[in-house]
N, C-alpha and C positions, 0 to 999 in steps of 0.2 A: 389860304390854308387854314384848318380847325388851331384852335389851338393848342389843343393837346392831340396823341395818338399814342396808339397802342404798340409797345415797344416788349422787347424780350430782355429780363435783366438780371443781370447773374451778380449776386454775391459772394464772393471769395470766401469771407472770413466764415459766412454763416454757412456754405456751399449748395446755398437756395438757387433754385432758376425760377422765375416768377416770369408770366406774362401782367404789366401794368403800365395802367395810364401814365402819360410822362409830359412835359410840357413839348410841342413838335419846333424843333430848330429853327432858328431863325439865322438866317445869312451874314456875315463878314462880312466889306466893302470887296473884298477878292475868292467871295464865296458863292456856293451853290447848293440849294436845297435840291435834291431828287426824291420823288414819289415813289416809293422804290415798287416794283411788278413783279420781282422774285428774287430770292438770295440765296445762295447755298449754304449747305452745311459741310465744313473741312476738317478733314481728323484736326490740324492746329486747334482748332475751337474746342473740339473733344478734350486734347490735351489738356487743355488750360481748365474747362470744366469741373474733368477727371481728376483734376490735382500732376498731374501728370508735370506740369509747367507751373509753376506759379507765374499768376497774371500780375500785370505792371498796377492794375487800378484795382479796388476793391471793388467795387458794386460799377457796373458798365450795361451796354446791351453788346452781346457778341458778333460775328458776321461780317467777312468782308468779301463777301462776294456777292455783287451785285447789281441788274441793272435798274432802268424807268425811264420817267420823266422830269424834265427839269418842271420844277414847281415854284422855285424865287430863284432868283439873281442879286448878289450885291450889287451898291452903286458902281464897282466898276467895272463890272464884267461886263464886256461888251462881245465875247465870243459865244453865249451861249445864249439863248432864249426862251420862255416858258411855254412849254411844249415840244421841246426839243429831244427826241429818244436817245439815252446816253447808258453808256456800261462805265461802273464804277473802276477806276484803278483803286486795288488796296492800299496806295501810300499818296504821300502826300508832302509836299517840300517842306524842311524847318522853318526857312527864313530868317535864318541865323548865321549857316554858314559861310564860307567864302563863297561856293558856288553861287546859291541864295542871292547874295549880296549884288553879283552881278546878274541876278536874272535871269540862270540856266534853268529853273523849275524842276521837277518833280525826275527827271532823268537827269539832274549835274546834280542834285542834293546829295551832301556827304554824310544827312546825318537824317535820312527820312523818317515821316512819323507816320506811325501804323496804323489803321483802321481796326477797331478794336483791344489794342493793344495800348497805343499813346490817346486814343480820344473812342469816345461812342461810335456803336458798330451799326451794319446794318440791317440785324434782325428786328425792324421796325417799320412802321409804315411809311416814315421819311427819314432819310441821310441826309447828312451838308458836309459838305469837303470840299477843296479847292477847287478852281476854276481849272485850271491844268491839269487835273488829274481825273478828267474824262475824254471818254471817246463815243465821237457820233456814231449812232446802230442805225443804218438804213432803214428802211422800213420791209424791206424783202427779209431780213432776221428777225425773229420772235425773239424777245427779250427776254424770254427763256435760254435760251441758243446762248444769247450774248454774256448772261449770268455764269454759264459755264466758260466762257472766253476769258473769263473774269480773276480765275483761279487756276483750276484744271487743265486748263492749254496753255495759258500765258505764259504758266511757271515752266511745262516740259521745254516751249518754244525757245523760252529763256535760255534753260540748258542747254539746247542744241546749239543755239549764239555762242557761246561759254564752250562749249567743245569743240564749235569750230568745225562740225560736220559736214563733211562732204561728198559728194555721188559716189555711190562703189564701195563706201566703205563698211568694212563690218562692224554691226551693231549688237550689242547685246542689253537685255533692260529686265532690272531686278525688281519683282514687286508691280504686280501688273490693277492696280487700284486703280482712280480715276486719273491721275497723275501720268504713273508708269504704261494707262493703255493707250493715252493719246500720245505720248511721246511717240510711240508703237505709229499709230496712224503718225504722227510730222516725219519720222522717219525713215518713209514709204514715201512722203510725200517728196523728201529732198534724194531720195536715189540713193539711201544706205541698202547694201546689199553683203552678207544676207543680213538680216533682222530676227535676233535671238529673243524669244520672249523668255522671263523664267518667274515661278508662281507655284506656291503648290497647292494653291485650286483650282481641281479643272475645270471647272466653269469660267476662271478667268483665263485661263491658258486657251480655251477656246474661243472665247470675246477677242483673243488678241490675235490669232490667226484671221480671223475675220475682218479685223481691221489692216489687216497688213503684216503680220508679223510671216516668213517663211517657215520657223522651227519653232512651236512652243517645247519645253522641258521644265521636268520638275525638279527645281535645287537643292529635292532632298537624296537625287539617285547619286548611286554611289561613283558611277561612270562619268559624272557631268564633265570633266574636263577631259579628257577622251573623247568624249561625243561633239563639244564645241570645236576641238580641234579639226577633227573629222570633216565639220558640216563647212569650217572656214577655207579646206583645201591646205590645212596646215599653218596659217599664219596668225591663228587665234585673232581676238579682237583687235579693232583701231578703236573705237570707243565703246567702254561699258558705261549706264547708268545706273547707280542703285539708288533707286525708291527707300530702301528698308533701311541703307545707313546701319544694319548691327555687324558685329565680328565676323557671322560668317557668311553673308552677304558679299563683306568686304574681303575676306578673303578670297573665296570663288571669281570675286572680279578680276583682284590681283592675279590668280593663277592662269588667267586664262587673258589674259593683257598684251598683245604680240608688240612687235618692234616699233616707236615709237608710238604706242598707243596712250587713251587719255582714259582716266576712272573718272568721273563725275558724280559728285554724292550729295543728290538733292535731296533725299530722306531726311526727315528727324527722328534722333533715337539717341538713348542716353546710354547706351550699350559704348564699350571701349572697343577700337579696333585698332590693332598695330600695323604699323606702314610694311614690316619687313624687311629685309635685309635691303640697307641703300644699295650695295652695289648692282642688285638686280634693278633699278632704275636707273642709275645711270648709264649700265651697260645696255641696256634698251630703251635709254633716253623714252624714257617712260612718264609721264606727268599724271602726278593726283590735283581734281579743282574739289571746289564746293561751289555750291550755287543756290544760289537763294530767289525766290518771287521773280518777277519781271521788271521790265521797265512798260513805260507808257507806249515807250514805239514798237515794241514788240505785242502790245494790245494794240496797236494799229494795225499792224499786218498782220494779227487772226483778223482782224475783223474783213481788211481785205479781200484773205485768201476765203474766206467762205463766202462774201457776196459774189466774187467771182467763181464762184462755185467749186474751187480747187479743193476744199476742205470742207467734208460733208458730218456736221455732227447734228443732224436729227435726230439720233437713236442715242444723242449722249445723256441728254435727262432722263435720269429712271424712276424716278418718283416726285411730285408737287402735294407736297404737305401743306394746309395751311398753318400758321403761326404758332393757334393756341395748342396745333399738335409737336411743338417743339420738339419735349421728351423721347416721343414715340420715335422720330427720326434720329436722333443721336444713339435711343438704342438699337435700332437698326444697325447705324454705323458702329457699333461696339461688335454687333454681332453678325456682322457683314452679309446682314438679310437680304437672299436674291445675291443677284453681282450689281453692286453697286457703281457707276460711274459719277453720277453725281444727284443726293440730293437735295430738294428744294423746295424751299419754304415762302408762300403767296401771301402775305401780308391783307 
């Protein structure tokens, strides 16, 4: 490896984004260098950018989403090898806490460290993170493909584990971005029937029909709860997801939530939204989750389901920026140029 490479690096205090030379990682005894071959860009990164989030570090390189090649090995990693094509998981174990201590890794960690967030991201030419917190890409997936496994599917996939979703049931999904569309497609994929998209762009309400959705709708008519009653035969939702996370989002989910059904709110949004009247939950034994990122084995079964062909995202990458056009791509995503599913930055 060079010994230095060209990294993307953001300062907090001064609110600079600079592309600059940086010294290139060198590996822990239970680490791994990857050459990274693309990395996305996710509104979280935006947030944090935009002031939106204030970030844990002051000066960083941003990005967690991403795949390559392994390019070093610590002395003891013996599961990975140099040239071995891997998709990055965003987190990474403490090795502090109790799980930790006995060795449950990067899915027992109670107290996970974030990619971009607790350590350097992966808008760079090379990442190093743990040895556990990869997953082999066959070679039949472009690590394009896998980059998007990375963020964009892992996190709905997660959801859907978290909801506990099952064949036949009805779905609805708020916020149809690169998130809320593939949740769209896993939800078609596991036998949710029907599958409500809601958006009020039609260009994404259209994306999602295509991918699977039966009913797109826009959340700003005034009918919508009428109409999803209608389209479910009367028994409203068994799971909603919102994307968007704000008040009236959240509300619309709630109103249209049938008898033991589950709300899941994977959105980030600093918007307030009140639960409602308990008794209407507990008279329709009703359950609200939240859900955050994935686990590592939930990026094993995307990677699965697509080598086995069950899950087709060729048309998910919509754009490969390369690096020094950082800027250019985050204001895209500010200004949700085209319909954006995911995009991605070529180091």
């Amino acid at each position: 490896m060079p010994a230095a490479m060209q990294a993307v690096r953001f300062d907090s205090a001064a609110g600079t984004l600079t592309l600059d030379e940086v010294p290139t990682p060198t590996p822990d005894v239970d680490e791994v260098v990857v050459k990274v071959a693309a990395t996305g860009i996710c509104k979280s990164d935006l947030y944090r950018i935009d002031g939106v989030v204030q970030p844990r570090m002051q000066v960083y390189t941003p990005g967690h989403e991403a795949a390559g090649v392994v390019a070093a090995v610590g002395a003891r990693v013996e599961c990975w090898a140099v040239g071995d094509r891997v998709v990055m998981a965003a987190g990474r174990q403490c090795g502090e806490c109790a799980a930790c201590r006995i060795g449950a890794g990067s899915d027992g960690c109670t107290d996970l460290r974030m990619m971009a967030i607790h350590y350097d991201g992966a808008w760079a030419e090379y990442a190093v993170t743990s040895a556990t917190s990869l997953v082999a890409v066959p070679d039949s997936i472009p690590l394009e493909q896998a980059t998007v496994m990375s963020g964009a599917v892992s996190t709905p996939f997660g959801a859907i584990d978290t909801a506990a979703l099952r064949p036949a049931e009805a779905v609805g999904v708020w916020g149809l971005g690169g998130l809320g569309t593939h949740l769209v497609q896993l939800a078609r994929l596991c036998g949710a029937s029907p599958i409500i998209a809601l958006d009020v762009r039609p260009a994404a309400r259209e994306l999602a029909l295509k991918r699977g959705a039966d009913v797109a709708l826009d959340p700003a008519n005034t009918r919508l709860v009428s109409y999803i009653k209608a389209i479910t035969k009367g028994r409203n939702l068994d799971v909603a997801f919102d994307f968007v996370s704000n008040a009236r989002s959240f509300d619309q989910a709630r109103a249209v939530l049938g008898d033991r059904g589950r709300l899941v709110m994977v959105g980030t949004s600093l918007d307030v939204a009140e639960t409602g009247p308990e008794f209407t939950l507990i008279r329709n034994k009703q359950t609200i989750l939240a859900h955050t990122g994935y686990h590592v084995k939930h990026l094993e079964d995307v990677v699965e389901l697509v080598e086995r062909g069950r899950l087709d995202l060729s048309a998910s990458v919509s754009s490969i920026l390369p690096l020094a056009r950082v800027a250019e791509g985050l204001q895209r995503m500010r200004e949700y140029d085209g319909n954006l599913l995911r995009l991605l930055l070529r180091p």
